[in-house]
N, C-alpha and C positions, 0 to 999 in steps of 0.2 A: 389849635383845635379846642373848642370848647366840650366842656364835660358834658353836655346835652350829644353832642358828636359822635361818640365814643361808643363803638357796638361791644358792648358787654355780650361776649356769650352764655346763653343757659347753662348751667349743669349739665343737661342732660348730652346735651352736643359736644361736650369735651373730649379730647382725646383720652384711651383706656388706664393709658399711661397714667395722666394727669390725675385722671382717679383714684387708681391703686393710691397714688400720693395722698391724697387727702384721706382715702380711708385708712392710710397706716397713723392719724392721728386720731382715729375714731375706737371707742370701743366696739365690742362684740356683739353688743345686746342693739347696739344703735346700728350697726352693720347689717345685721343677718334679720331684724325685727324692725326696725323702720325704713332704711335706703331701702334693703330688698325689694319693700312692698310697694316702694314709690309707682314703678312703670316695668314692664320688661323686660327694657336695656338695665335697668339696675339689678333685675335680679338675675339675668344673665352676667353679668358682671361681680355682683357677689359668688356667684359660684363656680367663677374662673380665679376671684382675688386667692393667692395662693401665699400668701403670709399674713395667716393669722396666729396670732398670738393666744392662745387660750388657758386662762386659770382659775382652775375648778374650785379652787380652797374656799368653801364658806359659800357658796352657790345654794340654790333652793334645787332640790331633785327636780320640779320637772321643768327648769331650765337647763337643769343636764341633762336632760332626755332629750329636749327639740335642738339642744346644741351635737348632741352626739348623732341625732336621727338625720340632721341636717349636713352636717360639715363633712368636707371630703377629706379624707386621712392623708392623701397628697398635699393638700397645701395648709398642713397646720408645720410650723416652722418652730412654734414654745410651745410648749406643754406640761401643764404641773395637775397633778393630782393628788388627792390627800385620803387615807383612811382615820382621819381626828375624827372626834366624837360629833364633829358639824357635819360629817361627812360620812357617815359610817359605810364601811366596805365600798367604797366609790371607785375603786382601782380594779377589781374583780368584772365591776359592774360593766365598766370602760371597756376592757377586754371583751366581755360577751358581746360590745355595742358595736365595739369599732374595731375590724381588725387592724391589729398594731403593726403587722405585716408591712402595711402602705403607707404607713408615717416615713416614705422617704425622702422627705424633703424636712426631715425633725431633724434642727440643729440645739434646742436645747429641754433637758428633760430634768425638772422635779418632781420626786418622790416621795410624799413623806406618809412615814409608818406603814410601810408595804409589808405585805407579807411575805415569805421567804418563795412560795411556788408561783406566785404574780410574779415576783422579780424573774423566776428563772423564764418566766414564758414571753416577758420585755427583752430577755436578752439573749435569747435562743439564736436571733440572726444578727449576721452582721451589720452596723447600723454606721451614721456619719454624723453623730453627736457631737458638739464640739465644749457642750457646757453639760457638765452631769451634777443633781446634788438628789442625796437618797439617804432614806431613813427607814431602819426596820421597826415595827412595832414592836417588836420583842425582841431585839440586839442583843439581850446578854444568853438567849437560850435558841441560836441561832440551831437547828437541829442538819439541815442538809451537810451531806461532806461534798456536796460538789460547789456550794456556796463561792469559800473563799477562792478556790481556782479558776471561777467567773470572774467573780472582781477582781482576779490577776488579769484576767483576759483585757476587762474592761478598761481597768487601766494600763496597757498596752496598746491598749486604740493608738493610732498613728495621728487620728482627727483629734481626740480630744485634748482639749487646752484646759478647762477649767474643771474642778473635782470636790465633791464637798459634801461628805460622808464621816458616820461617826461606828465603828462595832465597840463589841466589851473590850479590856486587856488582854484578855489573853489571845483574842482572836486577831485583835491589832498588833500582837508581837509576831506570830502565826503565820500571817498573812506575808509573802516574799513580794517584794518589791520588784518588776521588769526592769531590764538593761535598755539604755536608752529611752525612755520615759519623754514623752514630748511634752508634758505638762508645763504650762507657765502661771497659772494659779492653784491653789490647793488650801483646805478650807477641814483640819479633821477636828472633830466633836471628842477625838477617843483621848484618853491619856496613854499618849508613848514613850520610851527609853529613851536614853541620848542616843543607843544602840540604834534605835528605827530614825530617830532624827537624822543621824550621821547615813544612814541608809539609803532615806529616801533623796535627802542633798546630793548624796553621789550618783545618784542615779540617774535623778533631776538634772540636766546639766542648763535647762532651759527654767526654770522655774523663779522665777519673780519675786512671788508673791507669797508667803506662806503663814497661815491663823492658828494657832491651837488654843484651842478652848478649852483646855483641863490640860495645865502643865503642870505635870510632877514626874521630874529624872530623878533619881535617886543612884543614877549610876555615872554623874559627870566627874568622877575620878579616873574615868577611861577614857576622857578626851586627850586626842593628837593635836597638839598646837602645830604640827606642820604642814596641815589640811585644813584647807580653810575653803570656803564655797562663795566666792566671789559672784557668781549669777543672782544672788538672791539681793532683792533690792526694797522689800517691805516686807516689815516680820512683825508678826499682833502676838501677847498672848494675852489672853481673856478673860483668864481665871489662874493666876498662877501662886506658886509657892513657893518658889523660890526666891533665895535668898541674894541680896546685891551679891557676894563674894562667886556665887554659882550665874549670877548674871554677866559677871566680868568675863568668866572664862567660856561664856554659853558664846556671847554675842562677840568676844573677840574671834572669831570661826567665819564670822560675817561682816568684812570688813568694807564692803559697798552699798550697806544700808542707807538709804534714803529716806524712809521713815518708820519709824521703830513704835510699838504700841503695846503698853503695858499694863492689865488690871492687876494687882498684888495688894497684899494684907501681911505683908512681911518688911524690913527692918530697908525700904528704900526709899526712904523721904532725904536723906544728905543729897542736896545742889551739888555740893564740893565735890564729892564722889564724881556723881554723874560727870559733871563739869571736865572733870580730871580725865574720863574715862573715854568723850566722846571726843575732845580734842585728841586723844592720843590712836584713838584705834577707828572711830566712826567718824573720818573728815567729810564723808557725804551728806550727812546725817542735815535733813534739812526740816524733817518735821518729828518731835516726838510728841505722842501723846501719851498720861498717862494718868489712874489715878491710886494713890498707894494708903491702905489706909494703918493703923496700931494706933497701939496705946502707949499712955505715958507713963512715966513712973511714978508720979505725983498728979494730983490736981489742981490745972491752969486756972486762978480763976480774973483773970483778967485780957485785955488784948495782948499788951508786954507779954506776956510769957506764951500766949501762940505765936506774935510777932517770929519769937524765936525758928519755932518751926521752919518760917519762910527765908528768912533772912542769906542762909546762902544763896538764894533764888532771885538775889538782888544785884549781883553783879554783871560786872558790862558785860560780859557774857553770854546770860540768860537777857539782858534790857534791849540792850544797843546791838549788838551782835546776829543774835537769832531771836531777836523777838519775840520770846518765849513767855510767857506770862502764867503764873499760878493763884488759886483759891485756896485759902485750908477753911477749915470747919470745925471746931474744938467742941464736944458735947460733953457738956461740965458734970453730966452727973455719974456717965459710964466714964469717962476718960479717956474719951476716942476720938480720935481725929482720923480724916480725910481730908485728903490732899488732891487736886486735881489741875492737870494744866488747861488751859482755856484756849479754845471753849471746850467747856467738859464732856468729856470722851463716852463715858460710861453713858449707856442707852436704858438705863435702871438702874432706880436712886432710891431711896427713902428721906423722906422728908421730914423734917424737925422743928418744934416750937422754937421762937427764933429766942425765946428765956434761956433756953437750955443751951443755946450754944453762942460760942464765940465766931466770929468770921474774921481775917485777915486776908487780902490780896495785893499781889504786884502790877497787877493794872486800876489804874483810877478813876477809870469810866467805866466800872464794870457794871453796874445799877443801871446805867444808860445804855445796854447796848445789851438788847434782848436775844441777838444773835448767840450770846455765850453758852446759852441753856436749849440749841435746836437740835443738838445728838440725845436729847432726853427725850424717851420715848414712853416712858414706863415709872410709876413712882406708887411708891406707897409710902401711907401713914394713918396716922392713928389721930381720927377724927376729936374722938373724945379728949384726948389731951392739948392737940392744937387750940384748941375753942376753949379748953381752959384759960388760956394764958391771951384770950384776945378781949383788947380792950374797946367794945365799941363805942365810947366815948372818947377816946384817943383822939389826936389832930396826927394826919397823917399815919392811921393805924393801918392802911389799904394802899398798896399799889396805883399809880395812875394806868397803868397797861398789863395785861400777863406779862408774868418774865416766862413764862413755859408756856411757848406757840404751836408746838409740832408733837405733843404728848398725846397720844392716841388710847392707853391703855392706863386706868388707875383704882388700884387695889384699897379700900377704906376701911379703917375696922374701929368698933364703936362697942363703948359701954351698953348697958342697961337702955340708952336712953338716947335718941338719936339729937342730937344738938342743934337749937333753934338757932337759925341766922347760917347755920353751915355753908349752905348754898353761895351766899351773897358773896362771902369768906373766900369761898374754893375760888367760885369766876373771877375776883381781883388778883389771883394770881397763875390760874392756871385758864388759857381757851378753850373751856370745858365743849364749843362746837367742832373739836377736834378730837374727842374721843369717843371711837368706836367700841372700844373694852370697859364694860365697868365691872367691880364685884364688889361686894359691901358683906364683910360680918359684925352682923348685929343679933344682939340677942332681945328678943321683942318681948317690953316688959307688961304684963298683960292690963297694967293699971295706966301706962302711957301707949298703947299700940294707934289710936288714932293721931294723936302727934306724931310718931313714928311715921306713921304709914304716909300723912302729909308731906313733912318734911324731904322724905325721900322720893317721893310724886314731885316736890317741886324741883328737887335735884336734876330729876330725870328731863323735865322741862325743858330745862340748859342744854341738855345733851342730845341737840336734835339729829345727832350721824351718828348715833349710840345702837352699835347694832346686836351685839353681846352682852347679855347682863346675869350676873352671877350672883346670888344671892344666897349667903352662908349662914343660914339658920337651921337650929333643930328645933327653935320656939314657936316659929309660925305655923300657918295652917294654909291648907290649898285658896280658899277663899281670899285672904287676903295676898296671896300671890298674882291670885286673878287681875284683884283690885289693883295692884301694885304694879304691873306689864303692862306698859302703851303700845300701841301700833305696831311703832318702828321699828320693836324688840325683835330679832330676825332667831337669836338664839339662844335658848335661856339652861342656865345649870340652877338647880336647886335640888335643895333634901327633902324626902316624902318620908308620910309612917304605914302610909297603904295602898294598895291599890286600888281605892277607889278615887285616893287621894291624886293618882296618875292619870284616873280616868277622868277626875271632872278640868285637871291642866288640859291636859290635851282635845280637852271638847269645847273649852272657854277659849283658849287661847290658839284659834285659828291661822293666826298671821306665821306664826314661828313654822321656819324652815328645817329647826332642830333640837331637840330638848335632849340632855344629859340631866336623868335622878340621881339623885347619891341617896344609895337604898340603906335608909332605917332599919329593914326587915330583910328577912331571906327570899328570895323574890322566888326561886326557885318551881316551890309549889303553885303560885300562882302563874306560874309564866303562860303556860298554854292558857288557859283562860284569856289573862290579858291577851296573847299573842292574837287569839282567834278576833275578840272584841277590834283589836287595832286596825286588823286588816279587813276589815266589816267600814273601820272608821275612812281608816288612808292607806287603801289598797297597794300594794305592791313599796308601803315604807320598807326601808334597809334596818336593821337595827343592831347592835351588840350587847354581849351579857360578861361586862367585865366585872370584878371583885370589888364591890362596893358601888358598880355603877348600872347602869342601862342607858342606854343611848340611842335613840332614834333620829333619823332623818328621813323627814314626813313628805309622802307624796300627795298630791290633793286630784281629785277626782273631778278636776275639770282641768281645761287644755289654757289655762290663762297663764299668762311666765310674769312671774311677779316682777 
C-alpha cells in the first residue's frame, strides 16, 4: 500500500478515548484555551476530559479565574496551590471559587503556605488523596488546638501513600504518630529526634522512602541496636549535622538501603570509613550520593595536598566495584573544601573564581561530560570577584559548551559597578535560556548607573524564559527600574522609598502578574490611600502587608489570559 493510500483520519473523528490520550500530554492553557475553541465536539470533550492536572504556583490572576470559573471540581485529579508573594491569598480565593467539596476525583494535593483555617476547611471531609505535600505560612506559630489531631487524622488516611510537610520542633515532637501508617514515601522539612525517627519507622511498616531536611538528633544515645527497620530502602538527608560516628550508628538501624543520600558540613570526607562501613552493614547499597564539605587545618596550596582529600576514593571499591566517582573543590583562601560524588547531588552551589580554588577528581572525563552538573539547579556568586580574575585575552579562557544546562535559578551580587563583558562570561558556562529566577544585588553608583543599567539590560537579553526578576538595591530609583524590566518579566521584587515610587512601578510596568516591595518606609499610614488608588488601577488585585514587605498579585481589567 502506498502512502498516498492510506486514510489518515481527522482529529476531530477520533475515538473519545484516543483523545483523552493526547490531551494528557497537553497543557492546560492549550486544552481549555485553544482545543476547546476548535469546534463543539472539542469542547464538549474538554469538559468531560476528567484528569487534569492543575498548577496554580506563579499563574497571572485572571488566568486563575477563567481556570477556576471554567474547570469542574470532578475531574481535577492534581492540584497545587500556593499563598507565596506571586500568589498572594490564592488558596482562600480557590475555596470561594470552587467548592473543594467535589474535588472527588483529587488524587494529589500541594499546599504551600496555607493558612491554618484553609487547611481545616481542605480537610473537613473525608477525601482519597494518595500524594499530600503542605506548608503553613506561619509553622512556628501554629495557633489552632485542633490542627495537630487533623494531621493525625490525615496521616492515617488508609489512601495515602506519599506525605511531605514541614511544622516547628516542638510541634513535630507533639505530634503522635498512627499505628499502622500506610505510607510508602515521606518527605519532612521539620527537625526531629531519633525519638520520632524511631517512631515514625515503627509505625511505618511500609515506608520506603524517607528525606529529612534539617537533621539534628541530639538524642542517638538512646538507640536500640536490636531494632532495626529493614522496609526502608532510600534515606536523603539534606541538611545534616551529624557526625560520621552518629552516622554509623544512625544507618546501621537501616540495613536494606538502596540508596543513601547525604548533605553534611561535618568531619565525613574518609572513603576508608564509608568504605568499611557500607560493606559491613549496607550490602544493598547501590547508589550513594553525597556531598560533605570542612575545613582544613592548614592551607593546601597545591593539587598534592587536595589529591589527599580524594585519595581513599581510589580504591577498587569506590572505581571497579561500585562505580562511584568524586570531585573535591579546595578554596585556598577560606580553606574549605567540598567534596561531591558525581554527578553532583546538591541542587544549590555557589560558585567560585577558578584562582581561588583547587579541583581534584576520580573520574577523567569529567570536563567532558556535562551530564555531571544537571542536579544543579540553583547557584550563586559574586559577579564582581569572578570578572576579576578573568582573563580575556587568554587562549582557552571560555568553555566550548555550558557545563550547567538545567540551572533555572541564579542569584548575582556585584560591587559598585556592574562588570563589562559579564554577560558574554556567564553564557560560556551557564545556559542562561534556562533561567526562569534571576536576582542581582548591586549597589548603582551614581557616576556609572548608565553602564550599569546597560550591562544588566544586556544580561537580561540572554534570559529569554526569565520570568522572576529580583533586584536588590536601595540605590536605585523607580525610573530606572522601569527602564531596567522587559516584557517577559512576569514577576518582579524590588526596594521602594515611597509611594509614589509604587505608584509609578505598577503604572509602567503593566506586563507583571505580581510585584513583591521590600518597604523602605512604614507603609502603614499610607496604605489606604494606596489601597484605594490600586483598586481604581487592578480591580479586585489580592495583596499582603507582611514586615518589610507588600505583595501584590495584579488583576487586569480586561478578559485576555496572558
Amino acid at each position: 500500500m502506498t502512502a498516498s493510500n492510506v486514510n489518515i483520519a481527522p482529529l476531530s473523528s477520533l475515538p473519545v478515548e484516543l483523545i483523552f490520550r493526547i490531551l494528557s500530554f497537553a497543557d492546560n492553557k492549550t486544552i481549555i484555551f485553544s482545543f476547546g475553541n476548535v469546534c463543539k465536539r472539542f469542547r464538549s470533550i474538554i469538559n468531560s476530559y476528567n484528569q487534569y492536572n492543575i498548577d496554580f504556583r506563579s499563574v497571572s490572576k485572571p488566568y486563575f479565574d477563567a481556570i477556576c470559573h471554567f474547570i469542574t471540581p470532578e475531574n481535577i485529579i492534581s492540584l497545587t496551590l500556593s499563598n507565596s508573594n506571586r500568589t498572594t491569598n490564592q488558596i482562600s480565593l480557590f475555596l470561594s471559587l470552587v467548592p473543594f467539596e467535589k474535588c472527588i476525583r483529587l488524587r494529589s494535593l500541594t499546599l504551600v503556605d496555607i493558612d491554618e483555617n484553609d487547611f481545616h476547611t481542605i480537610f473537613q471531609l473525608k477525601n482519597m488523596i494518595v500524594s499530600l505535600s503542605f506548608t503553613f505560612r506561619k509553622k512556628n506559630s501554629i495557633q489552632n488546638p485542633k490542627t495537630l489531631p487533623l494531621i493525625y487524622t490525615i496521616i492515617s488516611n488508609e489512601n495515602l501513600q506519599h506525605l511531605d510537610f514541614g511544622l516547628s520542633w516542638n510541634r513535630m515532637e507533639a505530634l503522635p504518630w498512627p499505628n499502622q501508617c500506610r505510607l510508602e514515601s515521606l518527605i519532612l522539612s521539620s527537625r526531629i529526634s531519633f525519638k520520632k525517627f524511631s517512631s515514625i519507622l515503627s509505625h511505618c511498616s511500609k515506608l520506603k522512602r524517607l528525606l529529612l531536611q534539617d537533621c539534628v538528633m541530639e538524642d542517638l544515645t538512646e538507640i536500640d541496636r536490636s531494632t532495626t527497620y529493614p522496609q526502608l530502602t532510600s534515606l536523603a538527608f539534606d541538611d545534616s549535622e551529624l557526625h560520621m560516628d552518629e552516622f554509623e550508628l544512625l544507618l546501621s538501624l537501616t540495613p536494606s538501603l538502596q540508596h543513601l543520600h547525604i548533605v553534611g558540613e561535618t568531619d565525613l570526607f574518609d572513603g576508608a570509613c564509608w568504605e568499611k562501613f557500607i560493606q559491613k552493614h549496607l550490602k544493598n547499597l547501590n547508589r550513594f550520593e553525597f556531598a560533605f564539605c570542612g575545613n582544613t587545618d592548614y592551607e593546601f596550596n597545591n593539587p598534592t595536598d587536595v589529591e589527599s582529600l580524594i585519595t581513599s576514593y581510589r580504591t577498587p571499591f569506590w572505581i571497579e566495584n561500585k562505580h562511584w566517582f568524586v570531585i573535591c573543590y579546595y578554596f585556598k583562601k577560606s580553606a574549605i573544601y567540598s567534596l561531591y560524588s558525581l554527578p553532583i547531588c546538591k541542587t544549590k552551589v555557589r560558585f567560585y573564581p577558578h584562582e581561588d580554588k583547587i579541583t581534584c577528581s576520580t573520574h577523567s572525563t569529567l570536563y567532558n561530560d556535562a551530564s555531571m552538573t544537571d542536579n544543579v539547579h540553583e547557584m550563586q556568586l559574586n559577579l564582581t570577584n569572578l570578572m576579576a580574575h578573568y582573563d580575556r585575552n587568554a587562549k582557552n579562557a571560555l568553555p566550548s559548551s555550558p557545563f550547567f544546562r538545567k540551572m533555572n535559578k541564579l542569584l548575582l551580587l556585584t560591587g559598585n559597578e556592574w562588570p563589562d563583558g559579564s554577560s558574554e562570561y556567564l553564557s560560556a558556562f551557564i545556559d542562561l535560556s534556562c533561567i526562569v529566577e534571576l536576582s542581582v544585588s548591586v549597589d548603582f553608583d551614581p557616576n556609572d548607573i548608565s553602564n550599569t543599567l546597560t550591562n544588566i539590560t544586556n544580561l537580561l537579553k540572554e534570559t529569554s524564559n526569565l520570568q522572576s526578576l529580583t533586584i536588590d538595591s536601595s540605590s536605585t530609583n523607580a525610573e530606572n527600574i522601569c527602564l531596567l524590566v522587559p516584557n517577559h518579566i512576569k514577576h518582579l521584587q524590588v526596594a521602594i522609598q515611597s509611594i509614589d515610587e509604587m505608584k509609578l512601578i505598577v503604572e509602567r510596568l503593566k506586563q507583571l502578574s505580581s510585584i513583591t516591595f521590600n518597604m523602605l518606609l512604614d507603609i502603614n499610614s499610607f496604605l489606604p490611600d494606596f489601597l484605594t488608588w490600586l483598586m481604581e488601577k487592578r480591580n479586585q488585585s489580592t495583596y499582603r502587608n507582611d514586615t518589610g514587605y507588600f505583595s501584590i498579585w495584579f488583576n487586569k481589567n480586561t478578559a485576555q489570559i496572558p
